[in-house]
Backbone bond lengths (Angstrom), bond angles and torsions (degrees), N, CA, C in turn:
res aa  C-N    CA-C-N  psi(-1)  N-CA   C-N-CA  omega(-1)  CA-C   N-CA-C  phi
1 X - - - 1.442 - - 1.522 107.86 -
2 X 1.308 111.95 134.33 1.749 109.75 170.60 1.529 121.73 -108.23
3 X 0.851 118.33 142.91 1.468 140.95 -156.09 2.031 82.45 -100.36
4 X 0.980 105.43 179.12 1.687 132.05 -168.65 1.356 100.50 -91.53
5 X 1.234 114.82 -54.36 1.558 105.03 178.14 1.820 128.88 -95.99
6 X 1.663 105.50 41.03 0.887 110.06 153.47 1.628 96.38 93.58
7 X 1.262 137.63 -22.97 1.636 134.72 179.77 1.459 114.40 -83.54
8 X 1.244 119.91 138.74 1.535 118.30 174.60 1.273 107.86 -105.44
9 X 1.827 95.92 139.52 1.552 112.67 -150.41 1.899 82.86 -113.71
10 X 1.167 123.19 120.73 1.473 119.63 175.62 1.668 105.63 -93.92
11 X 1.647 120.79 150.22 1.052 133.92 -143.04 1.701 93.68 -85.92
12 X 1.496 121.38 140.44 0.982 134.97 148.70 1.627 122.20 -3.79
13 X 1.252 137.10 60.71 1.446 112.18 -178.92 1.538 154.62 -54.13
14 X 1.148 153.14 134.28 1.009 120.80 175.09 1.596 143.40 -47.92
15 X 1.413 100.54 -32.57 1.643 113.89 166.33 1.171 118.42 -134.92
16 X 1.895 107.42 120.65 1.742 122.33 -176.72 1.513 103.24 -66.49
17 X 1.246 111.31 140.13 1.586 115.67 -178.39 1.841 86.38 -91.94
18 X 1.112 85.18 137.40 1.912 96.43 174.94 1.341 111.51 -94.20
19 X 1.642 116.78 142.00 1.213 145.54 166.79 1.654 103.79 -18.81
20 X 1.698 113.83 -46.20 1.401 103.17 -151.59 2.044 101.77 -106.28
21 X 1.611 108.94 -4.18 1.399 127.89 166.83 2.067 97.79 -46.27
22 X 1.188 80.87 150.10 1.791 104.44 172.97 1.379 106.95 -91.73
23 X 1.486 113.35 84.96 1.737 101.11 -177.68 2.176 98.34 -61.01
24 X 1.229 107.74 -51.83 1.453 96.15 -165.65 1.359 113.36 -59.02
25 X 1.141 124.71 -32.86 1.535 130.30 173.51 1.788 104.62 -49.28
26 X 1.362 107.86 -67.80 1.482 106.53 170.21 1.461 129.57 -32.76
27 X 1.495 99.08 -72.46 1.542 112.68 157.09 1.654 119.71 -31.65
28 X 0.980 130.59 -43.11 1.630 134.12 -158.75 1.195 78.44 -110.21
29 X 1.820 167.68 -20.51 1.434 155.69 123.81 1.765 102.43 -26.73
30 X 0.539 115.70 -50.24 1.571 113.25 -174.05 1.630 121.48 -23.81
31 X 1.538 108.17 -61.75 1.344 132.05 -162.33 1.616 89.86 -72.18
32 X 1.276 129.56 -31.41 1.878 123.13 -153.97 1.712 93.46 -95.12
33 X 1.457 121.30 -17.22 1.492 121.39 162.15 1.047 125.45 -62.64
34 X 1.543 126.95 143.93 1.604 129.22 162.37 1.125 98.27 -89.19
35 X 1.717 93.92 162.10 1.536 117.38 -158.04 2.271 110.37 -57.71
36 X 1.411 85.62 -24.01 1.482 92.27 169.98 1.522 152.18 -40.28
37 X 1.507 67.65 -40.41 2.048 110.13 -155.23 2.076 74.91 -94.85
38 X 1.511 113.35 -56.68 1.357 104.34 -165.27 1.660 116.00 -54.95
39 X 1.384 105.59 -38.83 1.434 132.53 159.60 1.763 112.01 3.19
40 X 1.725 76.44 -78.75 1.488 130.72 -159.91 1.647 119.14 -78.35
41 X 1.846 109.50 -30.63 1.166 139.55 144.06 1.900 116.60 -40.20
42 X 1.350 108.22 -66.62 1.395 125.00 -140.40 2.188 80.04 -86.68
43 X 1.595 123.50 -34.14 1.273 104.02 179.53 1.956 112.03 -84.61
44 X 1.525 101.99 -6.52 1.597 103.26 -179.23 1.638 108.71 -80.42
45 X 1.139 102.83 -41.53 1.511 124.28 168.86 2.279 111.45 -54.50
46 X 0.866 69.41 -80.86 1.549 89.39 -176.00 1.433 142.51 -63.22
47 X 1.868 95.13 -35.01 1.245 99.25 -179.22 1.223 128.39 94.49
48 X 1.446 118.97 -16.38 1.801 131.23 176.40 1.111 94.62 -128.68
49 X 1.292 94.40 178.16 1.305 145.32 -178.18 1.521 104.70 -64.29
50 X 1.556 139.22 120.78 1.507 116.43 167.17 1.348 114.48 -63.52
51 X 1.184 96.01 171.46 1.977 98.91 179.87 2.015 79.96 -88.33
52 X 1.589 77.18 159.55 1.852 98.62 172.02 1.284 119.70 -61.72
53 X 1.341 150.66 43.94 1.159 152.87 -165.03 1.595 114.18 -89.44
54 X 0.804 151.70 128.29 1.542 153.71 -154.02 1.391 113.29 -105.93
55 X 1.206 105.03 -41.44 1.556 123.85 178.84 1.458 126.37 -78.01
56 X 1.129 124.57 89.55 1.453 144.73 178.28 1.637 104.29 -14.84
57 X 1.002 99.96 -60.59 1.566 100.48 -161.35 1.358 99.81 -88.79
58 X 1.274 145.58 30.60 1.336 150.49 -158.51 1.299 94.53 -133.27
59 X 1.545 104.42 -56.47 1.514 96.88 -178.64 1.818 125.82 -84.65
60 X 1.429 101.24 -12.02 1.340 116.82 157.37 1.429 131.52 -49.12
61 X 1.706 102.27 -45.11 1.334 112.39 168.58 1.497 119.72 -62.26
62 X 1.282 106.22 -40.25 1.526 124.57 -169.29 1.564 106.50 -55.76
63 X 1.688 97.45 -70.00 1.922 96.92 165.46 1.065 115.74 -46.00
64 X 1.446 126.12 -74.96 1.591 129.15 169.68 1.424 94.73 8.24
65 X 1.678 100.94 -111.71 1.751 117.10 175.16 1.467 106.23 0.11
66 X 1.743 109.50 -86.88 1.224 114.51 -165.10 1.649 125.72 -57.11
67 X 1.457 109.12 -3.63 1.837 113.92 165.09 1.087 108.38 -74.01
68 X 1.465 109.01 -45.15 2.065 115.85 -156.64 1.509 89.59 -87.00
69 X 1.245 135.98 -19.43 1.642 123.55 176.25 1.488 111.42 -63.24
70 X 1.827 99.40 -48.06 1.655 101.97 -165.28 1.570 102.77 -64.68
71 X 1.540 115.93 -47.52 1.256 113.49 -177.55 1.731 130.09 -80.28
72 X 1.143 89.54 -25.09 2.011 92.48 157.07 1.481 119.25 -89.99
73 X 1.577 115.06 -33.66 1.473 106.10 -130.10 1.438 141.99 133.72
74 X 1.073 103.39 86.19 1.939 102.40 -174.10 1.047 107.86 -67.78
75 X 1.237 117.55 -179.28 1.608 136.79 171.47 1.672 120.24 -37.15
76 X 1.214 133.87 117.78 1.273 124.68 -157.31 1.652 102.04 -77.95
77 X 0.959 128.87 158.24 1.517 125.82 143.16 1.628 136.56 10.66
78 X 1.710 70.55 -72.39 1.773 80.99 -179.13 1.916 115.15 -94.15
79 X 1.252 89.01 6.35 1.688 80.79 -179.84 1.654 106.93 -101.01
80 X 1.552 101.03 -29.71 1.241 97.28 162.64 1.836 134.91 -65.33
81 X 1.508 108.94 -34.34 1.383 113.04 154.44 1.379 132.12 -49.34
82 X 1.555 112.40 -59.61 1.178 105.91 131.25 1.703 151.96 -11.46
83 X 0.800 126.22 -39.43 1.478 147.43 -164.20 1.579 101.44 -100.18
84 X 1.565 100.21 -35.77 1.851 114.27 -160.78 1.940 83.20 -81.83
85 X 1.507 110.75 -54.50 1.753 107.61 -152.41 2.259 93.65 -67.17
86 X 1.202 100.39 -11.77 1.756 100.09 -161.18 1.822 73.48 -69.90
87 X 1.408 123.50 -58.25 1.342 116.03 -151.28 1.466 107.54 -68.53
88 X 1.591 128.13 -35.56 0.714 131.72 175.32 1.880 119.85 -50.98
89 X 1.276 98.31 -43.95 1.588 104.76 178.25 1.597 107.35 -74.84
90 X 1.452 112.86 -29.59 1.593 89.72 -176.91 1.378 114.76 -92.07
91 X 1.332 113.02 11.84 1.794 111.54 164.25 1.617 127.34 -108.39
92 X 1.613 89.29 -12.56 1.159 94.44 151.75 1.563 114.54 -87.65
93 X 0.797 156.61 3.19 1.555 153.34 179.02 2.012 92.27 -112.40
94 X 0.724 119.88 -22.66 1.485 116.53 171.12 1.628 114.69 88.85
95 X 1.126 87.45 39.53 1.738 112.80 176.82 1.814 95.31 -72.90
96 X 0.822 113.29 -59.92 1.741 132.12 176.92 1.640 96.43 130.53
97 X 1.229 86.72 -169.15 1.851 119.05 -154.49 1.794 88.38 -81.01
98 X 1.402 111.59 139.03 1.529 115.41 164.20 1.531 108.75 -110.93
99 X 1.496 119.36 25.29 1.393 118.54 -169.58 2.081 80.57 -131.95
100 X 1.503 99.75 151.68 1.236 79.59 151.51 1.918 110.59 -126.23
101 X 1.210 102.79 -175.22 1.607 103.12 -156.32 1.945 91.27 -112.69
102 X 0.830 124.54 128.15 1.827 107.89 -161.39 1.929 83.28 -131.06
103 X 0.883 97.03 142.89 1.525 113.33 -164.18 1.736 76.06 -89.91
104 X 1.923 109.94 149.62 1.267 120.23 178.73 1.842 106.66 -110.28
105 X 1.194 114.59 116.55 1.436 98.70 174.53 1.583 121.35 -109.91
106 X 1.335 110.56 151.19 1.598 96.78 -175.58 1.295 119.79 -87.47
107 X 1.372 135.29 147.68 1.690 117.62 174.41 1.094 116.30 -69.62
108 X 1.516 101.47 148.85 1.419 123.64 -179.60 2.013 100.76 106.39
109 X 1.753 117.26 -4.39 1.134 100.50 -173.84 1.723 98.37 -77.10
110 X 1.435 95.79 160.81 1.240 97.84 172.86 1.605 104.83 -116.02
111 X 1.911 109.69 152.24 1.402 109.03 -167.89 1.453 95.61 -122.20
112 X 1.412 133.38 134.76 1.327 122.48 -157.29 1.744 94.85 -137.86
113 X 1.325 112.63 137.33 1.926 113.16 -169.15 1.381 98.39 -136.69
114 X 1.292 142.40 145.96 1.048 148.43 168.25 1.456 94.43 -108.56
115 X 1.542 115.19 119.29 1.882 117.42 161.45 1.632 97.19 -135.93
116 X 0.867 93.20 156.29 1.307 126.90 -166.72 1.752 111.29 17.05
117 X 0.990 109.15 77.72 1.983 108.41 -168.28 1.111 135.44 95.75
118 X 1.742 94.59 -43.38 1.699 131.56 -172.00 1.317 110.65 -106.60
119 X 1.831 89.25 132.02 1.844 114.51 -176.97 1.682 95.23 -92.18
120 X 1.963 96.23 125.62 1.518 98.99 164.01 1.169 108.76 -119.47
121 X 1.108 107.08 144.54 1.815 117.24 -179.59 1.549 101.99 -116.58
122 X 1.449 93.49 147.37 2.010 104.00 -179.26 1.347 90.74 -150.59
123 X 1.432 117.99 141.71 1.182 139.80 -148.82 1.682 94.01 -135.40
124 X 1.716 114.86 121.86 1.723 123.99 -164.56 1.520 79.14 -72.41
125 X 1.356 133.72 168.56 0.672 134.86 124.70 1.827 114.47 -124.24
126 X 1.530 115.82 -177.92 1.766 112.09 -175.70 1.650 110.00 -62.12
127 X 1.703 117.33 -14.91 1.519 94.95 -172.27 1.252 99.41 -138.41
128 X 1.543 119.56 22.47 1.539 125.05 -166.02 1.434 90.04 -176.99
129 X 2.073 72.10 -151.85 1.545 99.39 -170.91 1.491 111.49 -130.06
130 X 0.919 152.26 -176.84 1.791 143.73 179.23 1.789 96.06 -139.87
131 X 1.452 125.91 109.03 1.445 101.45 172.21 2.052 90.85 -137.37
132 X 1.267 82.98 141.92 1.807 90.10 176.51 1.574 113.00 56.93
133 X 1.097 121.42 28.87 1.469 116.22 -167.31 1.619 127.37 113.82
134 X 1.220 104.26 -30.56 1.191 116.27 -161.12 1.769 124.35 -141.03
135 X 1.167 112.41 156.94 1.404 121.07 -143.62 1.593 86.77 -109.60
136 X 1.698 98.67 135.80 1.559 115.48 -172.77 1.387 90.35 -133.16
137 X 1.782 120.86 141.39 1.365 117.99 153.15 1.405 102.37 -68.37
138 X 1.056 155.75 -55.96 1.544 132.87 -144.77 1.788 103.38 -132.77
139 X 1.232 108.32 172.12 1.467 125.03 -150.63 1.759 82.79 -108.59
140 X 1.399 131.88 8.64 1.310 112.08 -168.94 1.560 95.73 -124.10
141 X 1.589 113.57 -7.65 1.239 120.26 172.23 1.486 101.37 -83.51
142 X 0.743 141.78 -60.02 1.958 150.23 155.59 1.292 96.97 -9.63
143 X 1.875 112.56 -64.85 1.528 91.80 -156.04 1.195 101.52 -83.75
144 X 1.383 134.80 -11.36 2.189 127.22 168.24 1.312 97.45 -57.26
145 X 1.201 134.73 -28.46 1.310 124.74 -171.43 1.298 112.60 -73.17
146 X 1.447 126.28 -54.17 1.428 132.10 -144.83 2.173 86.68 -81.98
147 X 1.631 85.73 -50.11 1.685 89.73 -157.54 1.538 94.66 -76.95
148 X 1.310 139.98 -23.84 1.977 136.26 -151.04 1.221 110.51 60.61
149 X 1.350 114.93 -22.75 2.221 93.13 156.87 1.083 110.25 -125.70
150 X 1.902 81.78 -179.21 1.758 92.67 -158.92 1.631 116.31 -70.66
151 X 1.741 116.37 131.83 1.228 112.80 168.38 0.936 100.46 -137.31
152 X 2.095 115.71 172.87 1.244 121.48 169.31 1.662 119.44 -68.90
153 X 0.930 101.49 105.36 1.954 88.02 179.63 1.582 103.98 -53.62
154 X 0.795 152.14 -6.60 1.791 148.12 149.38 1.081 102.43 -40.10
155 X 1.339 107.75 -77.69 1.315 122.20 -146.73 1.873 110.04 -90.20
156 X 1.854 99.46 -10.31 1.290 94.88 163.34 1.587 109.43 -82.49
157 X 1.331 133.39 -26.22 1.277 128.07 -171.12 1.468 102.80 -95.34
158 X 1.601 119.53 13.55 1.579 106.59 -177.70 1.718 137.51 36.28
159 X 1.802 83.24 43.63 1.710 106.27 137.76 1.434 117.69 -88.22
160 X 0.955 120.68 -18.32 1.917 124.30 -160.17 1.872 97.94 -126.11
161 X 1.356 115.23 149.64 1.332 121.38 165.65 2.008 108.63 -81.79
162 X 0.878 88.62 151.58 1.525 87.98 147.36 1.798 118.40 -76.39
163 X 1.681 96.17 148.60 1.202 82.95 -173.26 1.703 109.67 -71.11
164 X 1.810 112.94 -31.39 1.310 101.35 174.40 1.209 135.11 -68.54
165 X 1.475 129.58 1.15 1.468 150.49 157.03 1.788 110.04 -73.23
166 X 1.329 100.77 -32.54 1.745 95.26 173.11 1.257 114.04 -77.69
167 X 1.819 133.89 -20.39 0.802 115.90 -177.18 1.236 133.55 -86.20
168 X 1.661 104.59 -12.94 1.445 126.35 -164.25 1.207 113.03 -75.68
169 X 1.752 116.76 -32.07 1.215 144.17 -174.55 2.208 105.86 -90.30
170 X 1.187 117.66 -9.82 1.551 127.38 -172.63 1.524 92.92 -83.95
């Protein structure tokens, strides 16, 4: 969460790690957990919801970080300003965007693609997606399905450009 003057304020957790706890012991516990237990970790810890991340060690890192912040220290002030003017300069120089911009949809929208002949419909729902019956976290698993390779479900359902269509048009 960001505060106004640029510092990130991390959310209230449900459980304070104590002074006399083994952060590295914890930390080096991490990797011997299933993604479940980390799940289940990151809302005992934290207090939310994890983000949807699939990848074990992705979201490992993520807690990781967010233990050693609460108990050392997040990002100071100035490193975070810092961090803001680096992004700022490399999009102005046309490096591209280090944020990304994620289109918000409401549930119940429906996303409709014509491939090859055939009309597919996918239905937003609040924590996914609904396609053919069945409930997908992401819109990029949908489109491996329909097409068998890998695409952006964005940019297969034409919320997102291609990036080589953005450039042609820059």
């Amino acid at each position: 969460m960001q505060t106004g003057k640029g510092s990130t304020v991390l959310p209230t957790p449900k459980r304070q790690i104590e002074p006399g706890e083994g952060l590295e012991s914890e930390l080096a516990a991490l990797g011997k957990k299933p993604l479940s237990e980390i799940r289940s970790l990151w809302i005992e810890h934290l207090g939310t919801k994890p983000p949807p991340i699939r990848a074990k060690n992705v979201l490992i890192y993520s807690l990781a970080w967010h233990l050693q912040a609460k108990r050392h220290g997040g990002l100071s002030a100035a490193t975070t300003r810092r961090l803001l003017r680096h992004a700022q300069r490399r999009e102005r120089a046309g490096q591209g965007s280090v944020t990304r911009h994620r289109v918000e949809l409401a549930p119940g929208t429906l996303l409709k693609r014509e491939w090859q002949g055939r009309m597919y419909t996918v239905t937003v729902l609040a924590d996914g997606f609904e396609y053919d019956g069945a409930r997908y976290n992401s819109l990029s698993e949908i489109a491996r399905l329909i097409t068998g390779t890998r695409w952006s479900g964005p940019v297969f359902f034409g919320l997102k450009k291609r990036k080589s269509d953005q450039h042609k048009h820059a």
